[in-house]
N, C-alpha and C positions, 0 to 999 in steps of 0.2 A: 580551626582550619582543617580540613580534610582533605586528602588526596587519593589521588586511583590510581596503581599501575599493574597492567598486564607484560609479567618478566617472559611468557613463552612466544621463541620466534617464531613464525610464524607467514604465510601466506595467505596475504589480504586481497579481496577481488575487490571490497570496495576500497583500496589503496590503489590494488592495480588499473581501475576506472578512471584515477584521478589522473596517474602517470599518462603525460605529453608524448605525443611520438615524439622520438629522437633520432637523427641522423649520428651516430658513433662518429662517423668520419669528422665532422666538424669538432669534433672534441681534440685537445690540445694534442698536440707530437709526443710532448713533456708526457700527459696521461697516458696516453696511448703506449710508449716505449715502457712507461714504468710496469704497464698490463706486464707486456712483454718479459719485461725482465725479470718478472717475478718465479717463472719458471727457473729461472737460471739461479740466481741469491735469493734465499729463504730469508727471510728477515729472524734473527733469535731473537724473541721477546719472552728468554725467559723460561723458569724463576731463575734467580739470580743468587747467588748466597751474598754478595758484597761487594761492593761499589769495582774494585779490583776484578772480582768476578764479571761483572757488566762488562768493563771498560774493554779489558781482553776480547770478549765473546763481537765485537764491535766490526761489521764488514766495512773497509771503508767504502768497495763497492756493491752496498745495497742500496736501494731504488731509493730516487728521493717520493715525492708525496709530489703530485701534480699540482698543487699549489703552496704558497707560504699559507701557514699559521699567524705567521709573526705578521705586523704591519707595517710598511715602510711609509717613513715620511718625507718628502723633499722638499728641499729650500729651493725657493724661486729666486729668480735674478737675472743677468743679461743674457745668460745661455739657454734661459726655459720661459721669459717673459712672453710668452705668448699661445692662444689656444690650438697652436697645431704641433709644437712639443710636450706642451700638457698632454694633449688627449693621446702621444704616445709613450709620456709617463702612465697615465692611467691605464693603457693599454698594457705596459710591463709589469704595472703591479704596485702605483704608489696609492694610497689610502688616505694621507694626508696633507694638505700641501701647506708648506711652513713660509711665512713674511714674515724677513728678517728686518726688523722699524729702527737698528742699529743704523741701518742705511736706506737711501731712498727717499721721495719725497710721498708726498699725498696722494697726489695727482699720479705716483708711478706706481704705488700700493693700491690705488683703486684698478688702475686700467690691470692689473694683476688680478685683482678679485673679480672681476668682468672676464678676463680671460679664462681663468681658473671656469668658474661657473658655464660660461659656451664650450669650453673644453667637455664639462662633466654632461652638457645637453648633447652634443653629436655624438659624445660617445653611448648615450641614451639612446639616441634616433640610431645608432648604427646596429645595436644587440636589441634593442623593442623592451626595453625595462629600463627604468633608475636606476644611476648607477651612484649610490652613495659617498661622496669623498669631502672631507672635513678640511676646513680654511683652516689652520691657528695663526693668529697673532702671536707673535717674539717680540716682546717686551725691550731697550736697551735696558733697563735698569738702574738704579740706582749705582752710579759706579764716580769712579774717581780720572778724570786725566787731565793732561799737559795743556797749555795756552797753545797759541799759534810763535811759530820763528817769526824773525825779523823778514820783510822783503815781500812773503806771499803765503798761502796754503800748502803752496808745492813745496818750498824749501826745505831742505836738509841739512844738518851739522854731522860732523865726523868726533864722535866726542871718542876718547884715548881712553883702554885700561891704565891705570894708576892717576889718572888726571885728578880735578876734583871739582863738581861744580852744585850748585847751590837751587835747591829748589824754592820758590816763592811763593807764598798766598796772598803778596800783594795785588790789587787789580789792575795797578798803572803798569805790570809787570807782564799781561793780559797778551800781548799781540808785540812784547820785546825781547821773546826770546834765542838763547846763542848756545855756543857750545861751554858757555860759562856759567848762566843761570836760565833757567827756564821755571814756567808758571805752575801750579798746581791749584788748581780748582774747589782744596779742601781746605778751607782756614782752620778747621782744629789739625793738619797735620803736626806741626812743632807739639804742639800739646800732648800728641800720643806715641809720638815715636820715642824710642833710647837711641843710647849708643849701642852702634853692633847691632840694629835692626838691620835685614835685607829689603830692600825696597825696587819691585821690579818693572818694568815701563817697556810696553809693546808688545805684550804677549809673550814677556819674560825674557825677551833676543835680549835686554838692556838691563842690568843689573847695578844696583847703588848700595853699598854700607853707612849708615849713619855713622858722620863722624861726632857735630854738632850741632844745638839747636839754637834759636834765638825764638823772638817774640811771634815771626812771619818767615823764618825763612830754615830750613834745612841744610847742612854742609854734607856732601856726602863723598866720598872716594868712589869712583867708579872702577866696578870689579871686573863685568864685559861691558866693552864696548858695541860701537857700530853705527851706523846711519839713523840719526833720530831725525824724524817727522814734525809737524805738527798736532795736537791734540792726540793726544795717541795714549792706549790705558794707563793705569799705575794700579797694582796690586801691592796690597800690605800685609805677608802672610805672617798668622801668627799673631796681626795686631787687631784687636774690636775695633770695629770704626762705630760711630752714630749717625750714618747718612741715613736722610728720611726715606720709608721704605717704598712712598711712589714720587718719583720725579715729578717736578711741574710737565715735564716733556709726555713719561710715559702716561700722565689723567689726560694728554689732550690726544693720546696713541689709543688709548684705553676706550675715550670717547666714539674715537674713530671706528674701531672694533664695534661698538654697539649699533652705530648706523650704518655701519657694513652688515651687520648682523654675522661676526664672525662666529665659528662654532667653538672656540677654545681660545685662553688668552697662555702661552710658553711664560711665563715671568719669570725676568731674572733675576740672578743676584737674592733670593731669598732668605734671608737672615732668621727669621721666629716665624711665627704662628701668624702673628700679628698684623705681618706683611700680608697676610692672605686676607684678613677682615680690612685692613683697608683699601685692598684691590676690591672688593665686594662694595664696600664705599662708594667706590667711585664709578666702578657698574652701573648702579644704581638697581631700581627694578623693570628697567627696560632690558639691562644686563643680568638680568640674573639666572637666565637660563643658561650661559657663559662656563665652559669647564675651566676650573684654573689649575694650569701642572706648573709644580714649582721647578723652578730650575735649583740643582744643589752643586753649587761653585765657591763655596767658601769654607772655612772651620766654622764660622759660626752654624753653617747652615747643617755642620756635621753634626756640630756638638748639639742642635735641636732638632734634628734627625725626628726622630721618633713624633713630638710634637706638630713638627710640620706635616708630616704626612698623614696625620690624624684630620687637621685642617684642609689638606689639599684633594681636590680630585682625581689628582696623579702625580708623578713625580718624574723629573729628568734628570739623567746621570752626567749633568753637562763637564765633559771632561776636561776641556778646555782649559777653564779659567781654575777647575780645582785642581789641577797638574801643577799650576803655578803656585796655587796658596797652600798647596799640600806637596810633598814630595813624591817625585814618579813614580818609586816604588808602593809610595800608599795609594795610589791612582786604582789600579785592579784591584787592591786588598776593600777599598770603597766602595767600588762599582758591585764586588759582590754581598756588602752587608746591604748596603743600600736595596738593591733590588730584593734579598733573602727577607728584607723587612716591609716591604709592599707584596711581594707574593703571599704574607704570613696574613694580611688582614684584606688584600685583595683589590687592592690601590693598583690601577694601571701603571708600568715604570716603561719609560724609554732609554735606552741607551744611547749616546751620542758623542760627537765630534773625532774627525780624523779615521771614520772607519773604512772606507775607501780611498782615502786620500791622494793615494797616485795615483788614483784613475782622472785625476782634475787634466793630464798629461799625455795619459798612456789608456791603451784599451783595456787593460790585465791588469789584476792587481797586485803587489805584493803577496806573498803564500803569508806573510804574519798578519797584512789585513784581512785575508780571507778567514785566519784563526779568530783574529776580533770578533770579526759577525760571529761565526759560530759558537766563541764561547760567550759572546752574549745571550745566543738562544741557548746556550747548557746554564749558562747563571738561571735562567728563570723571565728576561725581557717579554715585556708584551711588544714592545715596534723596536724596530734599530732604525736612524735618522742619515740621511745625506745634507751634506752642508754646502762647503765650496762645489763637491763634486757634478751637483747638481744645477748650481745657482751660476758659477762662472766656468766650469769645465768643458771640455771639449765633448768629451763621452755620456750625456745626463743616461738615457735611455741605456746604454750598455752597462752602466751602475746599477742601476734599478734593477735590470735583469739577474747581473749576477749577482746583489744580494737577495735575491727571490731563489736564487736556484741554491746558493750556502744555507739559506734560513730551510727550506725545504729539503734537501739532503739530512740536513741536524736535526730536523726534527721529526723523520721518520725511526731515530737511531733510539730516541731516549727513552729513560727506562720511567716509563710513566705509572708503573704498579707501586712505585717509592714513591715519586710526585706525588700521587694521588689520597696514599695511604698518611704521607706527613701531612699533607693539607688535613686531610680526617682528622689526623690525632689532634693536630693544634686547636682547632675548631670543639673537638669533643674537650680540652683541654681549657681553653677559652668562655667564648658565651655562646654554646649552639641554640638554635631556634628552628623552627617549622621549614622555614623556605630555605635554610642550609642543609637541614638534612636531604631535604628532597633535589637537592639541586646535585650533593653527593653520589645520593643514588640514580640520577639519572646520568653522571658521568660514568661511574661505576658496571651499570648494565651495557651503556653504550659500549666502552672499552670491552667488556667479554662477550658482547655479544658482535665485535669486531661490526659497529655499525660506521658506514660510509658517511652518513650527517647525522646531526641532532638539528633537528627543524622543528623551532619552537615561534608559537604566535602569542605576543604578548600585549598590551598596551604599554605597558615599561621596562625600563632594561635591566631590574632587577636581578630576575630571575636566571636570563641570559649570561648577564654577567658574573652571579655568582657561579654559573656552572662554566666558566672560562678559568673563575680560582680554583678551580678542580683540574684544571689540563686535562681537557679528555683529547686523544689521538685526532679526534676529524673533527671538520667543519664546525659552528654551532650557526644555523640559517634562523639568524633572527626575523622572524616576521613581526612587522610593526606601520601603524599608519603614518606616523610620525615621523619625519625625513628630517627633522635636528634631530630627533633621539637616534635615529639611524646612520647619521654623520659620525657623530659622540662616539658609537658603538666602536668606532675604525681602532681605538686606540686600546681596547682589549684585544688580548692572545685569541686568534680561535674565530670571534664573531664576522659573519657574512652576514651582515643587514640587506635585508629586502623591504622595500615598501610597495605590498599590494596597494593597488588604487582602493580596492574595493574596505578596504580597513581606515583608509583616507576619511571614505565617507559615509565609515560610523555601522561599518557591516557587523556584527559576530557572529555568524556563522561559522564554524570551524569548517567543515566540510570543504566549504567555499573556498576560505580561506587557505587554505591548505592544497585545495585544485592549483589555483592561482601562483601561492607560495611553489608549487612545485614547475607549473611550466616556466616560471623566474630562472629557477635554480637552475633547469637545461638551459637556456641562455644565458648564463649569465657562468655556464660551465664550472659550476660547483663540485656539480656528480652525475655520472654518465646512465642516466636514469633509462637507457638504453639496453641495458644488461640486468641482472640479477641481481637487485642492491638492497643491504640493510639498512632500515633508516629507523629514529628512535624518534617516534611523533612525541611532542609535549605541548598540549591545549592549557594556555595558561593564561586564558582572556579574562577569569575569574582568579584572582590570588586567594580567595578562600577555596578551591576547588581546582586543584592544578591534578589532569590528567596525561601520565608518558605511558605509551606503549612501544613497543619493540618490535619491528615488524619487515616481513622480509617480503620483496617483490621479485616476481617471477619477468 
């Protein structure tokens, strides 16, 4: 493999030939004020002697970055089911849109994916480009819960702290339950519980002590009480279970997903490695262009950490259910090995659940949820997720916004000369090869050569993505013909995927390509290719022969 690069910057006539007139004014408030502001707060980047040193030197009012780096994803549901709050999700800044198969029907999941899709076309027709944004599939998972109460679906018991009542795996038990015994859906529970296990039911509001077992049934002292529902979870933290790792539910969800033709499947509940070869199973090879991000919500899926995410295409920090199976305080101490162990080999991670959460109510958000998002983007996150906030909230679009405007504030701040230089070392440390090195050096010249994008045209996302494990400062303008590989892309730090037409149908021409690529990027308000911009070209239509140069327009 060989490669080319030209490190002196530079003014190109045949660059500045390609450059689109641009009208500046149409360009965002957000860009425009940050122009502005930059007179006023100098940004320090630097050197730094030590993390203490950074953190000090740190404006809180320095300019954010006119776009997010990060990717946001939102969950659809009664508040966003449809293509005229979509297209102004998209319009805020969402890149992925998440169907949550925990709820909902077929029929409500499709006219979702219909939605979703006429959302993504007007907003096409309305800027004159594609505009790429990724379906995923959420998995329910393999999990554990309650039968139905007596009476209806609706019904409620009041069960008592100190009471005591008896959980069953018989099935005549199925649709009889009270505030004395209730169902369980796991017949080896007796088998694996002790005394003195905790056992928690509905998202942990409902807490139970194993008192005793029998052959089908569990005795247990209820430690908090409160309103129990029907079917409703059961977490057993602390204890292995052996539930199979794809539900009969989620292969016929699974199914769905492939003749939807979804871009990504969320699976939950991920236990081993294992889980992941038999989702691919059941993919089949109609699915098998299908990204799968594990969800990590258990110990076990802790204690194989490392394994999994060797297996998976990405990985999700679902905090939710491992708050319950883990303790709260190990909840952040998680989320940042977890992620520290995907940024180390270059596995997309998302952060997720409860990160806006009063915004489900209120227009603002908590000042500790605003810290969430942002020390997600200081752990190293490629997306941060909206859940309820999005899918049953009052505010979808004011969420969206302001975690675009926290993720972009944070990530104009960080000190990327350590980012980039740990990634080196681990890598020089590791197995380095040809298209790492070269993906190093073209974050490396980007960052000193203070380039406004890296606009690279590839047939795969290889290359792309490796220079996303590098966190360079701006943009990385994937050009590519391929509008799945371009969807896919959303869930990396950094990547703007474009799809020229003209790459569609089988052009390589770089020249071309890169014309194209570029009047995208003004509408599609990337970079204000209106002014005096550096940008770092990378020709990477041959992977034996990948050419970056550095190049500044007048």
């Amino acid at each position: 493999m060989t490669f080319i690069s030209r490190f002196a910057i530079r003014t190109s006539a045949t660059l500045q030939m390609l450059l689109p007139r641009v009208d500046s004014a149409k360009f965002s408030n957000t860009a425009n004020s940050k122009n502005e502001n930059k007179s006023e707060v100098v940004l320090d980047r630097g050197p730094f002697s030590s993390q203490l040193d950074y953190q000090s030197r740190i404006k809180f009012n320095s300019p954010a970055l006119g776009y997010p780096l990060s990717g946001i994803i939102c969950t659809i549901g009664p508040a966003s089911n449809n293509e005229k709050v979509m297209l102004k999700l998209i319009e805020a800044g969402m890149r992925v849109v998440r169907l949550n198969f925990s709820h909902g029907s077929y029929e409500e999941h499709y006219a979702a994916i219909q939605a979703a899709r006429e959302a993504i076309m007007a907003y096409t027709r309305k800027i004159g480009v594609y505009k790429p944004v990724a379906i995923a599939l959420d998995t329910k998972g393999p999990e554990i819960r309650t039968g139905q109460l007596s009476g209806s679906e609706t019904a409620e018991v009041d069960i008592k702290q100190g009471d005591q009542i008896k959980l069953s795996t018989q099935k005549d038990m199925e649709t009889k339950g009270s505030k004395d015994s209730i169902y369980v859906d796991y017949k080896q529970l007796p088998k694996i519980v002790k005394k003195g296990n905790l056992i928690f039911i509905d998202d942990g509001q409902i807490s139970l002590r194993v008192k005793e077992m029998t052959d089908s049934e569990v005795t247990c002292e209820i430690v908090n009480g409160g309103k129990l529902g029907s079917r409703k979870g059961v977490n057993l933290p602390g204890i292995p279970v052996d539930l199979p790792s794809v539900s009969e539910k989620d292969k016929k969800d699974l199914l769905f997903g492939v003749e939807n033709d979804v871009d990504m499947i969320f699976a939950s509940f991920i236990r081993n490695a294992e889980a992941i070869k038999d989702i691919r199973e059941v993919l089949g090879p109609n699915g098998k262009h299908i990204k799968i991000i594990s969800k990590i919500e258990n110990q076990q899926g802790m204690h194989n950490i490392d394994d999994i995410i060797n297996a998976s295409d990405g990985i999700m920090v679902a905090r939710g259910d491992l708050g319950i199976e883990i303790l709260t305080e190990e909840v952040v101490l998680a989320q940042k090995a977890i992620i520290a162990k995907c940024n180390k080999v270059g596995k997309p991670v998302i952060c997720a659940t409860q990160m806006l959460d009063s915004m489900q109510g209120r227009p603002r958000p908590t000042r500790a949820e605003a810290s969430d998002v942002a020390n997600a983007i200081f752990d190293g996150a490629d997306c941060v997720m909206l859940s309820g906030e999005t899918a049953k909230g009052k505010y979808p679009m004011e969420c969206v916004k302001c975690m675009a405007k926290i993720c972009a504030k944070v990530e104009n701040v960080l000190w990327y000369d350590r980012l980039q230089n740990e990634v080196r070392s681990y890598m020089k440390s590791s197995s380095p090869d040809n298209i790492s090195a070269i993906a190093a050096g073209i974050s490396e010249i980007a960052s000193t050569g203070e380039a406004s994008a890296i606009v690279i045209a590839s047939p795969c996302p290889i290359v792309p993505n490796l220079i996303s494990q590098f966190r360079p400062r701006c943009p990385i303008v994937f050009l590519t013909g391929e509008r799945r590989v371009a969807r896919q892309s959303n869930i990396y730090r950094g990547i703007y995927p474009i799809v020229p037409e003209i790459m569609s149908h089988g052009c390589e021409d770089f020249k071309s390509i890169l014309a194209i690529g570029l009047q995208n990027m003004a509408k599609m308000k990337i970079v204000d290719l209106s002014k005096p911009t550096t940008l770092m070209i990378v020709n990477a239509l041959q992977a034996e022969r990948i050419i970056f140069r550095l190049m500044f327009t007048k």
